[in-house]
C-alpha positions as CSV (number, residue, x, y, z in Angstrom):
1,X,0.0,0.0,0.0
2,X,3.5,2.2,0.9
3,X,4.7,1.8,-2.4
4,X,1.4,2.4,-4.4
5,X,1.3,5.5,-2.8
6,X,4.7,6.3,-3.6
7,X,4.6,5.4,-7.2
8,X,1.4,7.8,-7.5
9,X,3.2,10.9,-5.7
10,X,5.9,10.1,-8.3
11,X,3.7,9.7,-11.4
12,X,1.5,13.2,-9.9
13,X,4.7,15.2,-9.5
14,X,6.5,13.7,-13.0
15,X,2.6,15.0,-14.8
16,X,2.9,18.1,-13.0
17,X,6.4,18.9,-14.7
18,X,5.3,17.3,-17.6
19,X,2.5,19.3,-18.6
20,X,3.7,22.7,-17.2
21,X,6.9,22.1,-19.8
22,X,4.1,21.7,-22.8
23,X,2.3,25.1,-21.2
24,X,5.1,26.6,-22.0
25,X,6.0,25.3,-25.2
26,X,2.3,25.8,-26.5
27,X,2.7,29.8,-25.6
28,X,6.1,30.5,-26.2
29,X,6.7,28.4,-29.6
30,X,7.6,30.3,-32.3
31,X,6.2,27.9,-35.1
32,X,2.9,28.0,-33.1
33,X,2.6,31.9,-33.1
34,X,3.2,32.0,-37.0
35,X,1.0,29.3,-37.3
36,X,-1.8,31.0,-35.8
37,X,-1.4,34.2,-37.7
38,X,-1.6,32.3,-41.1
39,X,-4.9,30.4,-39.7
40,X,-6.3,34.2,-38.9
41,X,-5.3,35.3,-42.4
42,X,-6.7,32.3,-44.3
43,X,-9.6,32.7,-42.4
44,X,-10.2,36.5,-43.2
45,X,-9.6,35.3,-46.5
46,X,-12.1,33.0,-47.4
47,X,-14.1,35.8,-45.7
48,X,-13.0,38.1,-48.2
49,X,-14.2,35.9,-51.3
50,X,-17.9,36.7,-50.3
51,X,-17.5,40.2,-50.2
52,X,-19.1,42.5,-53.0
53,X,-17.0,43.6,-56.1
54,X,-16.0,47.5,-55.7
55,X,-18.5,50.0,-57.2
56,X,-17.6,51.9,-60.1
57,X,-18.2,55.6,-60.9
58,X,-17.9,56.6,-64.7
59,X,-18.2,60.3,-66.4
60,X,-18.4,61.2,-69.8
61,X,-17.9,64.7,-71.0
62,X,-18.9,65.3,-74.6
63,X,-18.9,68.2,-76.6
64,X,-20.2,69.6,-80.2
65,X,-17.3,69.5,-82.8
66,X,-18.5,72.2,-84.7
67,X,-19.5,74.4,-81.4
68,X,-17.5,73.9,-78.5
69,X,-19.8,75.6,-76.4
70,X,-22.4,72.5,-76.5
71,X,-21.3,69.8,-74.1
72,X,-23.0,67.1,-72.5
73,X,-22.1,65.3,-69.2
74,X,-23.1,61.8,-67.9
75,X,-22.5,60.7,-65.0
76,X,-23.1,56.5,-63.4
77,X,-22.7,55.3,-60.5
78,X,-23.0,51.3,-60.0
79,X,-22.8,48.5,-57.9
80,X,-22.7,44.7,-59.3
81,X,-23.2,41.3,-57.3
82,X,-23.7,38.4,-57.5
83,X,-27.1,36.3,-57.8
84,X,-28.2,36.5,-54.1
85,X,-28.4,33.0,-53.0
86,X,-24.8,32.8,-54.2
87,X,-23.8,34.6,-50.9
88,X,-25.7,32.2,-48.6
89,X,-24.3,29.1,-50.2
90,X,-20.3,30.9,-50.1
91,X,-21.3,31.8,-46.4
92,X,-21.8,28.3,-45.7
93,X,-18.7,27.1,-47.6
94,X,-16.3,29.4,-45.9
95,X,-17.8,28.2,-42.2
96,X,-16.4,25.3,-42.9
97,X,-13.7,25.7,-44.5
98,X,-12.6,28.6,-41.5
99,X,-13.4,25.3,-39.6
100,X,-10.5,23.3,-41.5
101,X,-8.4,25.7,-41.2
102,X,-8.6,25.3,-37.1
103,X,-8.7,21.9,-37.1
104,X,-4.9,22.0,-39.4
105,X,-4.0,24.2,-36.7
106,X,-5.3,22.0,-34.0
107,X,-3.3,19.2,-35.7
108,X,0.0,21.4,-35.7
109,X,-0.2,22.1,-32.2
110,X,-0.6,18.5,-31.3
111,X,2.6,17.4,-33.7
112,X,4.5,20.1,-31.5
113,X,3.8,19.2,-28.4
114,X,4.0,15.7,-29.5
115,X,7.4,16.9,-30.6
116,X,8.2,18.2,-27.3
117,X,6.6,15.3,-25.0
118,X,9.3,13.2,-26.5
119,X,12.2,15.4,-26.1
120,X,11.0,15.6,-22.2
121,X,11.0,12.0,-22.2
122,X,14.2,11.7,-23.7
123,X,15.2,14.4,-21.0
124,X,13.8,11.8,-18.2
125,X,15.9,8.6,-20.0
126,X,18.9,10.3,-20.3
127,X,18.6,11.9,-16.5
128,X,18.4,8.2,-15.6
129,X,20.8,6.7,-17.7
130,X,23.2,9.4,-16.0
131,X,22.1,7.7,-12.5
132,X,22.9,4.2,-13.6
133,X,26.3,5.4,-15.3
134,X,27.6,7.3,-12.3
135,X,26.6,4.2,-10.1
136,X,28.8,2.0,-12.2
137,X,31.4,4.8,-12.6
138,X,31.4,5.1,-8.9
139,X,32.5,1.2,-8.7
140,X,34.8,1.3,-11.6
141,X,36.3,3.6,-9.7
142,X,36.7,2.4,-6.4
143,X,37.9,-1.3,-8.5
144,X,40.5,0.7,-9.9
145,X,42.0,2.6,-6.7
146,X,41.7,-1.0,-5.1
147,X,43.6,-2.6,-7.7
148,X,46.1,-0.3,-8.4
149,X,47.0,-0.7,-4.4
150,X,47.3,-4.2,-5.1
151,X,49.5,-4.0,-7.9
152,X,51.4,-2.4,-5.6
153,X,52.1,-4.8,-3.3
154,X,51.9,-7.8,-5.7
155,X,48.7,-8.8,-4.8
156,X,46.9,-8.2,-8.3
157,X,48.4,-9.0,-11.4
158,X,48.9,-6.3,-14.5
159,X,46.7,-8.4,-16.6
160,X,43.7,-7.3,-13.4
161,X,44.8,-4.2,-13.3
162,X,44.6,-3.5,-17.3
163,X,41.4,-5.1,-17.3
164,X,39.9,-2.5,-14.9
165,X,41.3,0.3,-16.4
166,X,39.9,-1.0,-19.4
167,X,36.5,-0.6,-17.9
168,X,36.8,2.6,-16.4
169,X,37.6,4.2,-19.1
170,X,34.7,3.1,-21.1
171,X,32.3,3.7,-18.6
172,X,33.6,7.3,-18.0
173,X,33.5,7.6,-22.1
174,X,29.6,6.1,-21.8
175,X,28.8,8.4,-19.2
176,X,30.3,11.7,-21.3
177,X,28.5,10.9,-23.9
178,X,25.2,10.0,-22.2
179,X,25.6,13.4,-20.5
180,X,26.2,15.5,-24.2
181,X,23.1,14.2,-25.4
182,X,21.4,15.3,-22.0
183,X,22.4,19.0,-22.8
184,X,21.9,18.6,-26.5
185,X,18.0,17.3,-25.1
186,X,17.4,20.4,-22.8
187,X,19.0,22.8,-25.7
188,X,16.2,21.2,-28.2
189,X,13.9,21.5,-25.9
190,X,14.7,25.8,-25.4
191,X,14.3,25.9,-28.6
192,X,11.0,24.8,-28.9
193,X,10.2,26.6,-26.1
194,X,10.7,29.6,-28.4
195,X,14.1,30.3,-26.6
196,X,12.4,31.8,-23.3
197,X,13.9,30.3,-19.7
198,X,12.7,26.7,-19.2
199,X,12.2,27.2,-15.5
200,X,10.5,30.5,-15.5
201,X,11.6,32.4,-12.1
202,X,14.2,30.4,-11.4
203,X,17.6,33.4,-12.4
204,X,19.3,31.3,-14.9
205,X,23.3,31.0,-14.7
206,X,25.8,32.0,-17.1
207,X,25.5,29.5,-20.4
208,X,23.8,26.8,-18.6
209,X,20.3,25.3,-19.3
210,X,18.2,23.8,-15.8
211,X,18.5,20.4,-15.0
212,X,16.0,17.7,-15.4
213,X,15.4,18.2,-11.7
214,X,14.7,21.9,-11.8
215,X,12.3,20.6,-14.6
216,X,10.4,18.3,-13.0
217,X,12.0,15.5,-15.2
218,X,12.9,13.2,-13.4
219,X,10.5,10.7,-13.8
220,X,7.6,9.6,-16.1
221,X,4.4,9.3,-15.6
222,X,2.3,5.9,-15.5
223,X,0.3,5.1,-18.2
224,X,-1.4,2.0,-18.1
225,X,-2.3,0.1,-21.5
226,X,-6.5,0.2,-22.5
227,X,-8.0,-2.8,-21.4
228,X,-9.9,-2.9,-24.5
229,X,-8.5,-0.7,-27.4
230,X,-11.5,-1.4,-29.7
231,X,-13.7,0.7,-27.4
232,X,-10.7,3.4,-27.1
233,X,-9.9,3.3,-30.9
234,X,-12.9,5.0,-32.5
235,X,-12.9,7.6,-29.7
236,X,-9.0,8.5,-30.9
237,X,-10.1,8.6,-34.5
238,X,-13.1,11.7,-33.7
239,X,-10.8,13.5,-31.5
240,X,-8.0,13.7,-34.4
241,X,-7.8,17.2,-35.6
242,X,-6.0,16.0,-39.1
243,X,-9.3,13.7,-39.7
244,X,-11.2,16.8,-38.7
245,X,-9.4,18.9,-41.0
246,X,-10.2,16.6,-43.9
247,X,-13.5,16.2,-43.3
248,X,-14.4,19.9,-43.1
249,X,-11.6,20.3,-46.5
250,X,-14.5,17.1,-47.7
251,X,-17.5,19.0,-46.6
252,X,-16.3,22.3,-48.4
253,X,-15.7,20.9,-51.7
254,X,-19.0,19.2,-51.5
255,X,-20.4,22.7,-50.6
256,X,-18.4,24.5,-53.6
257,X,-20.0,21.9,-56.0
258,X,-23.8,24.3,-55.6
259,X,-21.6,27.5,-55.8
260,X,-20.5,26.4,-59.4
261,X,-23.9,25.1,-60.6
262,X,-25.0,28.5,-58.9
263,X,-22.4,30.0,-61.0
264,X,-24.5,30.1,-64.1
265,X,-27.0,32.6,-62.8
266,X,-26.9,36.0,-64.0
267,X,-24.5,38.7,-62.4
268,X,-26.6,41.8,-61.7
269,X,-26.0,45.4,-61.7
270,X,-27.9,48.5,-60.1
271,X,-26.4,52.4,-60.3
272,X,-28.2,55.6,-60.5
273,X,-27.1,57.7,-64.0
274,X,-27.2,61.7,-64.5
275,X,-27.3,62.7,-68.0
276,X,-27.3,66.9,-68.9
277,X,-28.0,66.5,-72.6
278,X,-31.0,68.9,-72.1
279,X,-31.6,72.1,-70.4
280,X,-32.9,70.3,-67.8
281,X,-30.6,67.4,-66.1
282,X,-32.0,63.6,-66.5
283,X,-31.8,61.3,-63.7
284,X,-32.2,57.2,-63.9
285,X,-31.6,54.3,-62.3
286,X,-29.1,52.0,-64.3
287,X,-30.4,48.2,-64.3
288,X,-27.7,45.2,-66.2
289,X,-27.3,41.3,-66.1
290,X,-24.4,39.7,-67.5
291,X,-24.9,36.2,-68.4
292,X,-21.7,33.7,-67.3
293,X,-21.4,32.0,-70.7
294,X,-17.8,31.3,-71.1
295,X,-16.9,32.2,-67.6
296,X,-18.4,29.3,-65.3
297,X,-17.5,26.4,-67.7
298,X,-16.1,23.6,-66.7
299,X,-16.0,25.5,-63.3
300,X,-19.0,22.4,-62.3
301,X,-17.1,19.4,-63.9
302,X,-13.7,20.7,-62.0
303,X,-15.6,20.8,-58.2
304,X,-16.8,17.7,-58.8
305,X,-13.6,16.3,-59.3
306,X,-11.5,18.2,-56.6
307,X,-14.7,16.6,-54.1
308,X,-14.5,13.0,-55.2
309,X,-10.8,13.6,-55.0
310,X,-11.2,14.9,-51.2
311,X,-13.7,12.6,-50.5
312,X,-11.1,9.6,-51.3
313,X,-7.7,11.6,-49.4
314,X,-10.5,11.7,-46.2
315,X,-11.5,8.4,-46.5
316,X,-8.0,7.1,-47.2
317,X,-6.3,9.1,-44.0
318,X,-8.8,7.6,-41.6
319,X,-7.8,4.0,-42.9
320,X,-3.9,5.0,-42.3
321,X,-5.0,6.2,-38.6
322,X,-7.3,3.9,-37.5
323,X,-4.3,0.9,-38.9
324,X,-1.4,3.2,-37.1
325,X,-3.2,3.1,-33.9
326,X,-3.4,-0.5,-33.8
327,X,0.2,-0.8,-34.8
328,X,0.9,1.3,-31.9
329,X,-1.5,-0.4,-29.2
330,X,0.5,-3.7,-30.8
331,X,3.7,-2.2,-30.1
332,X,3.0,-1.2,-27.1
333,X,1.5,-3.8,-25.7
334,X,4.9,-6.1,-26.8
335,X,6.7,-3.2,-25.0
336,X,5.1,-3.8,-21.7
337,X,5.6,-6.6,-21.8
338,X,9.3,-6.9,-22.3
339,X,9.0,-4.3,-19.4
340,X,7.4,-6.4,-16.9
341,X,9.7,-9.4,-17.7
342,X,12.9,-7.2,-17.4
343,X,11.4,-6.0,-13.9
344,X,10.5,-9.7,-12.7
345,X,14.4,-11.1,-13.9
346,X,16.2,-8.2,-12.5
347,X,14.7,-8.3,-9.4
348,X,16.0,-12.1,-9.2
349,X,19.6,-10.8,-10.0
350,X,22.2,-11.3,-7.6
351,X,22.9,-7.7,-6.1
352,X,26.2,-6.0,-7.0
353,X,27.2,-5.3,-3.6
354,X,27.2,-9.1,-3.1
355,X,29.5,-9.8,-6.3
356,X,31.6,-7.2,-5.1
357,X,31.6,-9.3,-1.9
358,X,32.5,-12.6,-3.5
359,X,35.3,-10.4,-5.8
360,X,37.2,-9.3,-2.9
361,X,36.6,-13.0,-0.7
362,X,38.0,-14.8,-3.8
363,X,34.8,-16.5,-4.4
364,X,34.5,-15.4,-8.2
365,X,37.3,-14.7,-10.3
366,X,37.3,-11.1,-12.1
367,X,36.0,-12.3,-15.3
368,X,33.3,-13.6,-13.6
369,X,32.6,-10.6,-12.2
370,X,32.8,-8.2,-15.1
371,X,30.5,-10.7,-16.8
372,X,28.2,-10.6,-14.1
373,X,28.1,-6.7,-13.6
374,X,28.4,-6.1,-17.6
375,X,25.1,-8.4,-17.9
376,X,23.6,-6.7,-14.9
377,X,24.1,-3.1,-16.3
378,X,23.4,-3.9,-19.5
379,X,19.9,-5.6,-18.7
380,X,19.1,-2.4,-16.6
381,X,19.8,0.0,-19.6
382,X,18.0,-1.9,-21.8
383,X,15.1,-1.6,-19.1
384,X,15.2,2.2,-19.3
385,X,15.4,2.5,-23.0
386,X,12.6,0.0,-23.1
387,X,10.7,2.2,-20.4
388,X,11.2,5.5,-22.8
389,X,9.8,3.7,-26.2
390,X,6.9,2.6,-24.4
391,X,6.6,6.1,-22.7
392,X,6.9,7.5,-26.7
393,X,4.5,4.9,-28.2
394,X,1.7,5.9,-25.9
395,X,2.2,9.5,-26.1
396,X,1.9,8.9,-29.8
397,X,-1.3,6.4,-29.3
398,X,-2.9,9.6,-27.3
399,X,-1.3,12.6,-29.1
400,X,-5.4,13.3,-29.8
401,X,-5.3,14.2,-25.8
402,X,-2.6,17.0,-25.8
């Protein structure tokens, strides 16, 4: 009961830094803000293409070519549109297609913090990979100083001795290089972060990025596999934004189909004309129709094509999701349970501290016990990268959530 609530406190505190990080990233990223602004302006677009053409204003000033002192003046003013039910059917088109354009921008949020959920939980591997190396570093370590004492006083032979330098050095190389691809995690991870401090209110130091500690990422947070995915599955597919975005792109072309057939009523025009061809000014309404022969054709036959076309991309990208989130629950589920096997064997392991017993009492030779610790090490590395693809797999299976 002690440890489940231990595990929870972990898995709270681990979400806590976890989804503070991707607050951050969703106000501060710089791909987001430009993203945003170029939904706003599509969208003021397609509210543009139901506005009314510009009026025009027209005058004509005429005179006599044998007396110059006879002119005459005209003067129209006029405004054209479209057949009126044309604006109703464009209104309706551009809701939804306003309504794509924030569901594409719903799905380039998620790929972002998608994006940046893995980065923090390559931040968490890497913070524990560190752990385990420094262990083992820490023992190579004290193995060395112990054997080069020996050597000393002829208790160890060189061949020993070489051997554990051996391994020193490549656990100090391992633990460099597991420590460079730290930083080069938390420098990613400022950069989607739009290059504003990680840990805001904390006064960062000269040149260095926070730890995963001062991140809250430390740990990961526990997330259990769906007892029954086909339930889940269908509930992932309505919440994708990219599936949305398709269907609203499907709905629109459908809807642009009646705007092209509409296309073949008359254009209208109505102005008011002044004409001061006799002593006394003439004042009119102007009336005209203009009759889309040449301009709407093949305008019909081209929707229906770009629709059947959209209807097939839509009906094509839900196939592709609904089989990638199977492939997923499938990988996952393989993953935990390679997890829960590693867990179960290692806990069966002899400990280091008694290997390191039986070293130093002569009970094992030191082959024995490099090949012990080597396989002991190895098996627990293997545990944490295992841990971190599972970790990735899922937060791909639920990137509809973020």
């Amino acid at each position: 009961m002690l440890l489940t609530g231990i595990t929870f406190a972990v898995g709270a505190q681990a979400q806590e830094g976890l989804d503070a990080m991707l607050r951050q990233i969703e106000t501060n990223n710089r791909t987001l803000q430009a993203q945003h602004n170029q939904a706003d302006a599509q969208k003021l677009e397609t509210q543009a293409a139901n506005n009314l053409p510009d009026p025009t204003l027209s005058y004509s000033h005429l005179w006599d070519s044998d007396d110059k002192n006879i002119t005459v003046g005209e003067l129209v003013i006029s405004q054209g549109f479209d057949f009126p039910t044309l604006y109703g059917a464009r209104a309706r088109q551009g809701r939804t297609q306003r309504l794509a354009i924030d569901a594409q921008t719903a799905a380039k949020r998620q790929d972002i913090l998608l994006q940046a959920k893995e980065v923090c939980l390559d931040i968490v591997l890497y913070h524990n990979m560190q752990q385990l190396l420094d262990e083992r570093l820490h023992q190579a370590e004290q193995l060395a100083e112990l054997y080069e004492r020996r050597l000393a006083t002829g208790d160890a032979s060189s061949l020993e001795t070489n051997k554990i330098r051996l391994e020193l050095l490549n656990v100090r190389t391992e633990a460099r290089n597991n420590a460079s691809a730290l930083h080069a995690k938390l420098q990613e991870l400022s950069v989607l972060n739009g290059g504003e401090p990680l840990a805001p209110g904390r006064p960062p130091m000269e040149g260095q990025l926070p730890g995963p500690a001062a991140l809250g990422l430390t740990d990961y947070t526990p997330v259990p596999l769906p007892a029954d995915f086909a339930a889940v599955c269908p509930e992932l597919l309505a919440a994708d934004p990219a599936l949305q975005a398709m269907e609203n792109q499907r709905q629109a072309d459908r809807r642009q189909i009646s705007i092209s057939k509409q296309g073949w009523l008359p254009k209208l025009e109505l102005g008011y004309r002044r004409n001061t061809e006799t002593r006394h000014p003439l004042n009119g309404i102007v009336v005209g129709f203009s009759f889309p022969l040449f301009e709407n054709r093949t305008k019909v036959k081209t929707a229906k094509v770009q629709a059947l076309g959209t209807e097939l991309l839509s009906s094509n990208a839900r196939l592709q999701a609904s089989s990638a989130l199977w492939q997923l629950y499938d990988e996952a589920r393989n993953l935990h349970a390679s997890i829960e096997e590693y867990k179960q064997t290692l806990a069966s392991q002899r400990d280091l501290e008694l290997l390191r017993q039986a070293l130093d009492g002569g009970q094992i030779s030191m082959i024995e016990y490099f090949v012990e610790v080597a396989v002991i090490y190895q098996s627990k590395a293997n545990l944490l990268q295992l841990e971190n693809r599972y970790q990735k797999v899922m937060a791909q299976l639920y990137k509809s959530r973020l």
